[in-house]
C-alpha atoms as an extended CHARMM CRD file, in Angstrom:
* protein
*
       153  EXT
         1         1  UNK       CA            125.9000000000      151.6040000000      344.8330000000  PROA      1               0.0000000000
         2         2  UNK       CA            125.3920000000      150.4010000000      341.3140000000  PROA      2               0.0000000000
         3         3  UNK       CA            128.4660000000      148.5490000000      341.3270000000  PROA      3               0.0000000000
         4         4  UNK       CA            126.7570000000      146.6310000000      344.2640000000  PROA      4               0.0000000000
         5         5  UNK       CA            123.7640000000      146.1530000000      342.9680000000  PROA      5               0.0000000000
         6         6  UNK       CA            124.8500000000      144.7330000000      340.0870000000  PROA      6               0.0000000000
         7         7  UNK       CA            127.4940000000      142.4390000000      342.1320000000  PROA      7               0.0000000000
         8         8  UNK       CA            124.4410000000      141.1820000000      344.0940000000  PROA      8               0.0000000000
         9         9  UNK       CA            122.2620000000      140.1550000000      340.5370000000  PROA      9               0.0000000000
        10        10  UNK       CA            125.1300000000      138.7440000000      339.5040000000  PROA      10              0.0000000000
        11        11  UNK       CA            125.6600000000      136.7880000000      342.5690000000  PROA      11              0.0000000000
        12        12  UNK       CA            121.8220000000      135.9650000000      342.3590000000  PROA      12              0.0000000000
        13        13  UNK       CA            121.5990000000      134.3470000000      339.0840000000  PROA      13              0.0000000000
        14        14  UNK       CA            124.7010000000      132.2830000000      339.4600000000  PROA      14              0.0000000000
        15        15  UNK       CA            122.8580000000      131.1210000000      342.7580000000  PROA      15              0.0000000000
        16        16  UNK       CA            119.9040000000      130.4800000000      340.5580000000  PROA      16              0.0000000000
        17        17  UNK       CA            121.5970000000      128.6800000000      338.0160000000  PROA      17              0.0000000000
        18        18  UNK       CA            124.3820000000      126.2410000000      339.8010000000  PROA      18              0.0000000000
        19        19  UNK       CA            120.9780000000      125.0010000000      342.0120000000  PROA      19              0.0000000000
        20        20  UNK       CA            119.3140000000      123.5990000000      339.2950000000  PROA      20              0.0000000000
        21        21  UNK       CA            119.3920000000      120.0360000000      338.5100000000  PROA      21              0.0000000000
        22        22  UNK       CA            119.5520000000      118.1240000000      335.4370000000  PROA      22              0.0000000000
        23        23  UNK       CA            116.2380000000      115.8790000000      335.5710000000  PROA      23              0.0000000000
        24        24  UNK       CA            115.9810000000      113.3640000000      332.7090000000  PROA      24              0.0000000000
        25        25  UNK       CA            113.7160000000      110.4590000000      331.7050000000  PROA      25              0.0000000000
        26        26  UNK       CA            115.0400000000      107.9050000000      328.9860000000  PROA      26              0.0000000000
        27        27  UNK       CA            113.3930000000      104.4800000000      329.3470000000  PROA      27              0.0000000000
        28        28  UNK       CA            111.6290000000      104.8320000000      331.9090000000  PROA      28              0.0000000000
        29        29  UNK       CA            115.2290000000      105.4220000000      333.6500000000  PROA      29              0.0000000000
        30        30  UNK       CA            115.2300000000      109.1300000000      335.6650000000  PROA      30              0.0000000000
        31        31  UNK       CA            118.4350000000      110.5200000000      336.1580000000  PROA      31              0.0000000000
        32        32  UNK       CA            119.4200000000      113.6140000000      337.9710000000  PROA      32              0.0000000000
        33        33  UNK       CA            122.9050000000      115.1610000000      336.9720000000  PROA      33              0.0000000000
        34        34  UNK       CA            123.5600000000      112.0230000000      334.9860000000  PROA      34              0.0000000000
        35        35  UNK       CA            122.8650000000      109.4340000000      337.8920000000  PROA      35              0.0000000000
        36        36  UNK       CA            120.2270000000      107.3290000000      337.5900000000  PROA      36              0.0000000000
        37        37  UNK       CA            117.9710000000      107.4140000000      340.8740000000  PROA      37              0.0000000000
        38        38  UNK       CA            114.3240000000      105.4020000000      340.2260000000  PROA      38              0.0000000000
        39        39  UNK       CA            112.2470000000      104.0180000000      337.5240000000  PROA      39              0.0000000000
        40        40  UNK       CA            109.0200000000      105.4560000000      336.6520000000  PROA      40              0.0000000000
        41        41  UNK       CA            106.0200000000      103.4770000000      334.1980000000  PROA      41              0.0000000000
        42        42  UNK       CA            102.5850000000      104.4290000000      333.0390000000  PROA      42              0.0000000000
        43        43  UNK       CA            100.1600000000      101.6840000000      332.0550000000  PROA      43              0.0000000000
        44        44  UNK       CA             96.5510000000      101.8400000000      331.8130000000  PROA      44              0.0000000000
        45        45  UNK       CA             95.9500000000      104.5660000000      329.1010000000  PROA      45              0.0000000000
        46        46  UNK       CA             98.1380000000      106.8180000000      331.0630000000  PROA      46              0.0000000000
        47        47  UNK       CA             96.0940000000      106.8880000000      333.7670000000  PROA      47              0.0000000000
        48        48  UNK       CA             98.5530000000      105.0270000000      336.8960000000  PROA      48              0.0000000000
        49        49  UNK       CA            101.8460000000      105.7870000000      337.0560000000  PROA      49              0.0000000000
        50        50  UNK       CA            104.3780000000      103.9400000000      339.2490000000  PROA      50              0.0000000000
        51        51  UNK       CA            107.7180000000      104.7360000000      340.7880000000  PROA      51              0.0000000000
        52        52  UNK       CA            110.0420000000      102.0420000000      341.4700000000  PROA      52              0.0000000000
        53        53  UNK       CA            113.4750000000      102.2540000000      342.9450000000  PROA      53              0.0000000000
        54        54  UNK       CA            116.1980000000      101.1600000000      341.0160000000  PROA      54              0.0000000000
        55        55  UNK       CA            115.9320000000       97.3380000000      342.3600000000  PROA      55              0.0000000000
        56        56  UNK       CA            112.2010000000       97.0240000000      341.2680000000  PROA      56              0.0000000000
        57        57  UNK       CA            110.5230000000       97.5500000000      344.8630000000  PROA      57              0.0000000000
        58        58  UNK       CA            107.3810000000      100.1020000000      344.0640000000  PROA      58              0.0000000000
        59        59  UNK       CA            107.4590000000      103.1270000000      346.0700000000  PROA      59              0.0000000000
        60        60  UNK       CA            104.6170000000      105.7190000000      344.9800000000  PROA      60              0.0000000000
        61        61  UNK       CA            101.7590000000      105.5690000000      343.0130000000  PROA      61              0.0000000000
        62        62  UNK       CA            100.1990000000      108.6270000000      340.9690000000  PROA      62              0.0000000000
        63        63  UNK       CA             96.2720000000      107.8140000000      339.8780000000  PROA      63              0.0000000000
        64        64  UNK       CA             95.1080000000      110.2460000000      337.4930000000  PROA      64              0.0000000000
        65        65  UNK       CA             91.5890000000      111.8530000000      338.4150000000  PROA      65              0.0000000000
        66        66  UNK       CA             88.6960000000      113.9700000000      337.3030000000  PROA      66              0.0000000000
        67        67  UNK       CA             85.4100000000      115.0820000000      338.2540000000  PROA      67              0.0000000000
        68        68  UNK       CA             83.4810000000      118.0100000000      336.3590000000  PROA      68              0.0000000000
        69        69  UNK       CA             82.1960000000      120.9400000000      338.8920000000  PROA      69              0.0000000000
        70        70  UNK       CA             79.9430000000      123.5580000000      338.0330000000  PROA      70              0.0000000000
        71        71  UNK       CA             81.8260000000      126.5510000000      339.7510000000  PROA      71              0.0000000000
        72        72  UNK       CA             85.5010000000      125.9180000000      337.3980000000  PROA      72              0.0000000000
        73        73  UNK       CA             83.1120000000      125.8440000000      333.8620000000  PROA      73              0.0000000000
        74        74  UNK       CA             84.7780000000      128.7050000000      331.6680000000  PROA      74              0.0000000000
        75        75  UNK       CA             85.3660000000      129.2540000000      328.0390000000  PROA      75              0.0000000000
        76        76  UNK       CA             88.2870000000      127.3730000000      328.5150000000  PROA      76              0.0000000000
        77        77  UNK       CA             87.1000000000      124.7410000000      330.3040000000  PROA      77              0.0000000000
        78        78  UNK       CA             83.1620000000      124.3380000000      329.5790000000  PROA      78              0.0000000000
        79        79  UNK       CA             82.7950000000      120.7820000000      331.2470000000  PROA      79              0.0000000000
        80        80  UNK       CA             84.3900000000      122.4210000000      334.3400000000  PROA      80              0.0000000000
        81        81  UNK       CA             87.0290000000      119.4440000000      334.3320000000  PROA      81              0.0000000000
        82        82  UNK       CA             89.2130000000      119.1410000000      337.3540000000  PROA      82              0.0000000000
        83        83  UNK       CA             92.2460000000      117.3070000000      336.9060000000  PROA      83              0.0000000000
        84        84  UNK       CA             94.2980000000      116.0050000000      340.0070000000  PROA      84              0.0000000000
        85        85  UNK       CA             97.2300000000      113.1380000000      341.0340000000  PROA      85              0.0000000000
        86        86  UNK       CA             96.3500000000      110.5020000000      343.9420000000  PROA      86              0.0000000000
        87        87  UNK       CA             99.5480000000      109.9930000000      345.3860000000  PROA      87              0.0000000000
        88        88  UNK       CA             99.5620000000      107.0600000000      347.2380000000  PROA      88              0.0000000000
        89        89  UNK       CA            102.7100000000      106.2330000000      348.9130000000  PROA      89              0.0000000000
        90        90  UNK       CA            104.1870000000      102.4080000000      349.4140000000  PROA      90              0.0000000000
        91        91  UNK       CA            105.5890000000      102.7140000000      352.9160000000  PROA      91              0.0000000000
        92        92  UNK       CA            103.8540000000      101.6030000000      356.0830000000  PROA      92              0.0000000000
        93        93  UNK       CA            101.5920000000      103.8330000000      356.9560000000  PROA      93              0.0000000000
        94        94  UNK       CA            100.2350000000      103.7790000000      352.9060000000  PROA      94              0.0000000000
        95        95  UNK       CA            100.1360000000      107.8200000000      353.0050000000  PROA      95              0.0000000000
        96        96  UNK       CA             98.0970000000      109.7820000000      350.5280000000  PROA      96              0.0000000000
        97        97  UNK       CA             97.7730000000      112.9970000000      349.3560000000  PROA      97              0.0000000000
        98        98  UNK       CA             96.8220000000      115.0080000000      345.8980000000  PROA      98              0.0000000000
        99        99  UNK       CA             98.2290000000      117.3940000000      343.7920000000  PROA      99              0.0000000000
       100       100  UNK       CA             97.6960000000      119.6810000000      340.3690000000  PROA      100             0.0000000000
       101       101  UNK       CA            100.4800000000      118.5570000000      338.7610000000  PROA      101             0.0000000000
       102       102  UNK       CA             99.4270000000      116.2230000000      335.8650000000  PROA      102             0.0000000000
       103       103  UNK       CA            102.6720000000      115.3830000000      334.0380000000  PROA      103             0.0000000000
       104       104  UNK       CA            105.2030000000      112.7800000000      333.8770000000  PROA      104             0.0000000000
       105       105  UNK       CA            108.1280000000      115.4180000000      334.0690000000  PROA      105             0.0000000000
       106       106  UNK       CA            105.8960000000      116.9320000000      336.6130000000  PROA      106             0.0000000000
       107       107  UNK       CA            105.5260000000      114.1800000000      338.9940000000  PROA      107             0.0000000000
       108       108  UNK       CA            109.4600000000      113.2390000000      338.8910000000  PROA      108             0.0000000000
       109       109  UNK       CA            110.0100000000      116.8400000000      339.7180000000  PROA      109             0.0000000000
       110       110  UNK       CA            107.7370000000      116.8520000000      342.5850000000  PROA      110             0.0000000000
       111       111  UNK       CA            109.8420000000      113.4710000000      343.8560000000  PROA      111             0.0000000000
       112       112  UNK       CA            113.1650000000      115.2100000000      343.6720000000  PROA      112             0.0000000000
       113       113  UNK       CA            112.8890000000      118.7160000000      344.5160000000  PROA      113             0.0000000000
       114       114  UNK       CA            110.4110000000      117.3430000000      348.0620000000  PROA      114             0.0000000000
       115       115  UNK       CA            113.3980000000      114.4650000000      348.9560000000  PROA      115             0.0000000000
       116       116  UNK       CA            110.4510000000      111.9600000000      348.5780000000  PROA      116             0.0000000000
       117       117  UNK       CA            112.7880000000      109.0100000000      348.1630000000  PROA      117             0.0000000000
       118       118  UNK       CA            116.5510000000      108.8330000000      349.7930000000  PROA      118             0.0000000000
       119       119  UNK       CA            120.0490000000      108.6210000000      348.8520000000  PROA      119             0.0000000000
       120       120  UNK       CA            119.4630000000      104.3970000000      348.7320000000  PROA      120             0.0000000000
       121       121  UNK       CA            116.0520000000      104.5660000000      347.2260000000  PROA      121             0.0000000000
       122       122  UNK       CA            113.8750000000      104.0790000000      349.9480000000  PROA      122             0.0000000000
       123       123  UNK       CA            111.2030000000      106.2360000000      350.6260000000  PROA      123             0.0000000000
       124       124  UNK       CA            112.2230000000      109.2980000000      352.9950000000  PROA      124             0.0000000000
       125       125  UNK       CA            109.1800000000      109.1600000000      355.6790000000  PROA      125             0.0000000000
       126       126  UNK       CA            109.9010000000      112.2320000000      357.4010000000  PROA      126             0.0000000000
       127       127  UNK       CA            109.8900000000      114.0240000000      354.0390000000  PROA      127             0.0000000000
       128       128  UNK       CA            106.6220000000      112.0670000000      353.0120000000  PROA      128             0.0000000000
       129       129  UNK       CA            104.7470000000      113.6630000000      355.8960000000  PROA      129             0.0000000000
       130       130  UNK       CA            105.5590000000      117.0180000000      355.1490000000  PROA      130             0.0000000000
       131       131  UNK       CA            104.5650000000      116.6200000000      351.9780000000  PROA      131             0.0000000000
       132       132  UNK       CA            101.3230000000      114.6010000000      352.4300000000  PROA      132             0.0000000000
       133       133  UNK       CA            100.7110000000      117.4250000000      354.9300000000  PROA      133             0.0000000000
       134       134  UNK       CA            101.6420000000      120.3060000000      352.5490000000  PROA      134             0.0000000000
       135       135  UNK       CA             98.9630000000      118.6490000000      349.3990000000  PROA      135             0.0000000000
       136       136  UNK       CA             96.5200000000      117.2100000000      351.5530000000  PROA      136             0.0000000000
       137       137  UNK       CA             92.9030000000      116.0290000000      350.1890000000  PROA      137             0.0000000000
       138       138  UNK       CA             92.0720000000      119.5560000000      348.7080000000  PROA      138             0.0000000000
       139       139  UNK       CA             90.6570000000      118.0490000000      345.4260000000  PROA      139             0.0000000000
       140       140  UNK       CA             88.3530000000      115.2580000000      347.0890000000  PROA      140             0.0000000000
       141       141  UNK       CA             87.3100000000      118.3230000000      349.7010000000  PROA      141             0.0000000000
       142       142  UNK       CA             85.9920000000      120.2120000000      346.8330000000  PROA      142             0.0000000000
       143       143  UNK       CA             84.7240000000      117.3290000000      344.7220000000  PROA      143             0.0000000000
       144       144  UNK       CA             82.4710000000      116.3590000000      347.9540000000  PROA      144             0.0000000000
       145       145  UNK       CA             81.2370000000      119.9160000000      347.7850000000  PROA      145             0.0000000000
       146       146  UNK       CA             80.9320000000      120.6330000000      344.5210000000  PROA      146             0.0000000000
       147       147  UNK       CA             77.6240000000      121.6540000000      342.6590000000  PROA      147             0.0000000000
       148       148  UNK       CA             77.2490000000      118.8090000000      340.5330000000  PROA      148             0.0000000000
       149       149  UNK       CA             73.5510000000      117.3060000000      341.3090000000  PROA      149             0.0000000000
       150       150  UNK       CA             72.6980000000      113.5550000000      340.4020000000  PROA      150             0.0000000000
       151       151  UNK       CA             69.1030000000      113.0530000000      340.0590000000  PROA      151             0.0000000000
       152       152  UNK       CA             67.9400000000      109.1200000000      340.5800000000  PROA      152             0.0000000000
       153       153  UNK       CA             64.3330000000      108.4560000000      339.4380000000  PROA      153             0.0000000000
């Protein structure tokens, strides 16, 4: 029995380990396992940030956002900032979505690990939907009901 148990841990965390890629940004160049798979910039004070496939054709854009809400104001946090991504994606249908992630590493790593963009660097629709679907609106939802009150004289 312990033999087996410590077979199957064993077994586990080589699992665990082989799975996991090898995500890299130099230049603006992300490569995954050493192969270079789409470009990714950040202009305007770090607040867009664009993915392009490795011929220059845009694919998704991230928009930074925040709104302040009464119910998140902490210690830590005594604006009550909420930070989110717009994802807005470049195919036909111009899908959105939002998500907590707020990093450059962060926002690659959501790309590869959903299958957001295909083997020839076109955006993977069916994969696109699940994942608009997954994220959905959830920040704007709460911004809209937030307790922040404007008061116009």
């Amino acid at each position: 029995m312990k033999n087996l148990l410590l077979f199957l841990t064993l077994l586990l965390s080589i699992t665990v380990y082989s799975q996991k890629k090898d995500i890299k940004i130099k230049d603006d160049i992300v490569t995954v396992d050493g192969t270079a798979v789409f470009k990714i910039t950040t202009v305007s004070m770090g607040n867009l940030t664009t993915i392009y496939n490795l011929q220059g054709e845009r694919l998704i854009v991230f928009t930074y956002q925040t709104y302040n809400d009464e119910a998140k104001k902490s210690q830590a946090n005594p604006s009550g900032a909420v930070r989110f991504l717009d994802v807005t994606f470049l195919n036909e249908a111009m899908d959105k979505c939002e998500i907590g992630v707020d990093t450059k590493k962060g926002m690659v790593k959501q790309v590869i690990d959903n299958e957001l963009i295909d083997e020839n660097g076109k955006l993977n629709d069916k994969m696109i939907q699940q994942f608009v679907r997954i994220h959905g609106t959830k920040f704007s939802d709460n911004k809209k009901t937030s307790t922040t009150i404007i008061i116009n004289n």
